[in-house]
Structure formats: structure tokens, C-alpha cells
N, C-alpha and C positions, 0 to 999 in steps of 0.2 A: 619731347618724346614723339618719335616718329609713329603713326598709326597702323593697325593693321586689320584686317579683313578674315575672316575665314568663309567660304562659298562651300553651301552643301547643297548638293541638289538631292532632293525625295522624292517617295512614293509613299510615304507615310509608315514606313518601317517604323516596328514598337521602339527600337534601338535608339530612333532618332532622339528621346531625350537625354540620353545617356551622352550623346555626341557635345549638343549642346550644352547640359550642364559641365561638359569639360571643358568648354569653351569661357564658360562663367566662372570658372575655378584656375583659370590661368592666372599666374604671379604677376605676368605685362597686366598692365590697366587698357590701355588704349585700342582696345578688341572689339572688333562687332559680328554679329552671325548674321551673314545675310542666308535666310531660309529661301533654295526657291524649289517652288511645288510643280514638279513635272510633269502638270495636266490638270484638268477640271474633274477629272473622275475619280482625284485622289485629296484635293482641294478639303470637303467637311470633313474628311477624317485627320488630315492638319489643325485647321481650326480647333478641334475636339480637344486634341493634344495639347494646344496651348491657352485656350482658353482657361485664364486664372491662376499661369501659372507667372513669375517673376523668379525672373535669373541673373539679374542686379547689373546688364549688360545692356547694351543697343544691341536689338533683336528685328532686323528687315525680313517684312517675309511678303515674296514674291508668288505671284500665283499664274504659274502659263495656261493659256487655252488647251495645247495642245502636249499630247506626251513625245517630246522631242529623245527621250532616249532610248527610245523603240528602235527595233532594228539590230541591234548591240552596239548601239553608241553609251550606254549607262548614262552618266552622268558631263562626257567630253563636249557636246557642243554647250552644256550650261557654261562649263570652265571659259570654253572660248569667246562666247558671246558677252560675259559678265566681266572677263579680263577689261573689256572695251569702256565696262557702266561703271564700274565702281572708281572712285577716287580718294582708294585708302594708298598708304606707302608700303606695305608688304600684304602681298597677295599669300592666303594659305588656301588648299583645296581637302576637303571632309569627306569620305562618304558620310552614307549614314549610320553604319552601320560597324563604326571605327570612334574612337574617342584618343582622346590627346592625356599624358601626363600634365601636372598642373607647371608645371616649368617650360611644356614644348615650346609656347611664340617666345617667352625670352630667350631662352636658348639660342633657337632658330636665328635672332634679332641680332642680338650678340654675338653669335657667330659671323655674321655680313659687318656686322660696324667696326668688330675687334679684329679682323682680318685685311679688312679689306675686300671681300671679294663680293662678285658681283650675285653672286646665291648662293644656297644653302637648302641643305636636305639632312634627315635624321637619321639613325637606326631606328629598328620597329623590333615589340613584343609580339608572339604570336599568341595568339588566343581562338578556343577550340568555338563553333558556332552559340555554345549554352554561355558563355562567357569565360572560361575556365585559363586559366595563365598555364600554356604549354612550355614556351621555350622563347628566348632570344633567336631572331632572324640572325646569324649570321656566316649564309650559305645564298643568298639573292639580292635582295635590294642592300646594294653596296656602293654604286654610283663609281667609284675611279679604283674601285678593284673589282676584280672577274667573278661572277658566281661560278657558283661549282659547275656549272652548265655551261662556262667559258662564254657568256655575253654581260654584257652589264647595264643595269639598270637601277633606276629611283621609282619607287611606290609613287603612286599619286598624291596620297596624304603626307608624305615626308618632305615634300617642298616646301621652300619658302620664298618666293619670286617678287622681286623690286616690280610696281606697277608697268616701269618704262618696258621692262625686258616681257613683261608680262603680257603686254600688247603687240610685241613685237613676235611673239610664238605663237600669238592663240590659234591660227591660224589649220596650225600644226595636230591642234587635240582633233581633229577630223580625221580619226584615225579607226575607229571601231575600239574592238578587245587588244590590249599592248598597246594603250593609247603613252604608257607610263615609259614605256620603253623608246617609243616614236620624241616625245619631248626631252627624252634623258638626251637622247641622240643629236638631238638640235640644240640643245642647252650646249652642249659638250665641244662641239663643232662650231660653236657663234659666239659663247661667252662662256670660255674654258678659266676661268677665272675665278673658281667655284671650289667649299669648302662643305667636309662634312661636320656636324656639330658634335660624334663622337658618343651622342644622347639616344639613349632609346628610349622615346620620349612618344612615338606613336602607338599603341596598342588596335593590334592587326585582328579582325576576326574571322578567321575561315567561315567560309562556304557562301560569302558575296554571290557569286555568281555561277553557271555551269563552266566557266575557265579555273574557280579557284582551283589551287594546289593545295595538298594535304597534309596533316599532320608528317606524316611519311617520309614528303618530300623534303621539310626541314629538318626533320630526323636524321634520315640520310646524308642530306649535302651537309649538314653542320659536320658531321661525323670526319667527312671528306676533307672541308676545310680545316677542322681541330689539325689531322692530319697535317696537311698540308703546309700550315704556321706552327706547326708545333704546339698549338693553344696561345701560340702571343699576335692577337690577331693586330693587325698594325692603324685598323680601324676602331681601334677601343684606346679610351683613356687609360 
């Protein structure tokens, strides 16, 4: 069994053990959660968090000096820098503030080994900022079909990147906000050899950040796409 990684960078969002025990509830066995903490001013209220807790997994938790995703970098030079340190076989990247179905890394795994191809990305749940199940994504993160916005992209948590190709892009998440869009692009253009798992297997939570989009907007473009496919979307089992 090949190994894998999931990389969440924080600020000590209450969310973050929601992330992680979805990491601990994955069906693959061979998972680790490397935690790293995005500055020393967010540092005791991590430790707080996990102090005494047990989630039956290898749990890394990294502690930076400095809050490196200041600026609007969020979470992208962690993904870049960590591509380089870690030596698991399938790379996954987490906010915090997002949690995984307990099936996502097999899937994601399964997808890459039963295909053949060189990565793998998921479908995503949307979910309202209180936690609440709105709607299935399927109006944007699509990967090798168009949003309804006519550009295409992969979420950041719906990846699942072999270590080699993983180092060889990190370079790339030096991108600010549409860092997911910046990687889609280069994945697509350098190792187009790439499948979706047909799983909606990430659970998305609105209101991340001052960029997120809104309930609205998948309301909308889903409406658009239903349209569009008829309802037989050719991205679903």
C-alpha cells in the first residue's frame, strides 16, 4: 500500500478538528496529517486543541515562526514548501476549514492506480459557513469540463498529486487568491494524463475567505449547467 500525506496549514480555526478527524475516519489506512501552524501567534491555541486528544493516525505538527500566509497567500507557500519535505506517495492539501468524506484518499488512490493516470481530483459538497449541506458543486470545480463561467478549474482540496509531479509544480502555488486555478493550469498543460474520481468526496465550506463565492453563485450556475447537460452531467457516475 502506497502512502499518503494530507497538508493543512492553520491559524487555529475551531474547524480545524473537524478536518482532521476526517482524516482519521478515512477507509485508506496509510494517512498522515501533517498539521503546520502558520506563526507563533497562533502556536498555544493549536497545542490547546490537541492536547489529549487521539485520532488513531500519525499526526505531524509543525510550528512556523512566522505567518507566511499573510499578504493573501492563505495557505500556498505552505503547499509549496512542504511538497519539497514530506516523503509520503500521494500528496493531498486540506484547508482548515473543509473536511473530507470518509472514502475521499481511497478514491482519490484508486482513481490514479485503476486508470493509470498521472493525478486525480474530486467533486465537492457545498456547505453553508455554520456547517449546513447546501448543494453538490456542479457549476466550477470541474477540472476538464468548463464552468458555467467558461474557465476551468480544481479546488485545492480536491487534489491528489503523486510526490514526483508534486515537486515539480510547487513552485507554481506562488500565486496569491486562484492559486487552485494557477495549478489546475499547469497540471493540465504538463501532465494532462489526469482523471476525475467522479466522487464527491470533499465537503466545501463557504465563507473561507473575502474571495469566497456564495450560496447564489452555485445556485445559479448549477441551474445553468442542469440546463445545459440536460441533468446528465457527464462528470458523475
Amino acid at each position: 500500500m502506497k502512502s499518503a500525506i494530507v497538508i493543512i496549514p492553520t491559524t487555529g480555526a475551531d474547524t480545524l478538528i473537524q478536518a482532521v478527524e476526517s482524516i482519521s475516519k478515512q477507509t485508506y489506512k496509510d494517512v498522515t496529517a501533517l498539521i503546520v501552524v502558520d506563526g507563533k501567534e497562533f502556536a498555544s491555541k493549536v497545542r490547546k486543541m490537541f492536547f489529549g486528544r487521539g485520532f488513531g493516525i500519525p499526526i505531524q505538527l509543525v510550528y512556523l515562526e512566522e505567518n507566511v500566509g499573510a499578504g493573501g497567500f492563505y495557505g500556498q507557500r505552505i503547499y509549496a514548501s512542504f511538497s519539497h519535505l514530506v516523503n509520503k506517495d500521494y500528496l493531498f492539501f486540506l484547508d482548515q476549514d473543509n473536511w473530507y468524506e470518509p472514502t475521499h484518499i481511497e478514491s482519490m488512490i484508486s482513481t490514479i492506480e485503476s486508470t493509470g493516470s498521472q493525478w486525480a481530483y474530486s467533486l465537492r459538497n457545498i456547505y453553508s459557513p455554520a456547517g449546513e449541506y447546501l448543494l453538490q458543486d456542479n457549476c466550477e470545480s470541474l477540472g476538464k469540463w468548463s464552468a458555467w463561467t467558461n474557465t476551468n478549474m480544481v479546488d485545492t482540496n480536491c487534489y491528489c498529486i503523486p510526490k514526483e509531479i508534486a515537486i515539480k509544480i510547487a513552485s507554481f502555488w506562488h500565486s496569491g487568491w486562484g492559486e487552485d486555478r494557477v495549478i489546475f493550469n499547469v497540471l493540465h498543460n504538463n501532465f494532462n494524463n489526469y482523471e476525475c474520481s467522479s466522487d464527491y468526496t470533499i465537503n466545501y465550506r463557504l465563507g473561507g475567505n473575502e474571495g469566497s463565492v456564495t450560496k447564489e453563485f452555485f445556485e445559479h450556475g448549477n441551474k445553468i449547467m442542469n440546463e445545459t447537460y440536460n441533468g446528465k452531467y457527464p462528470w458523475k457516475k
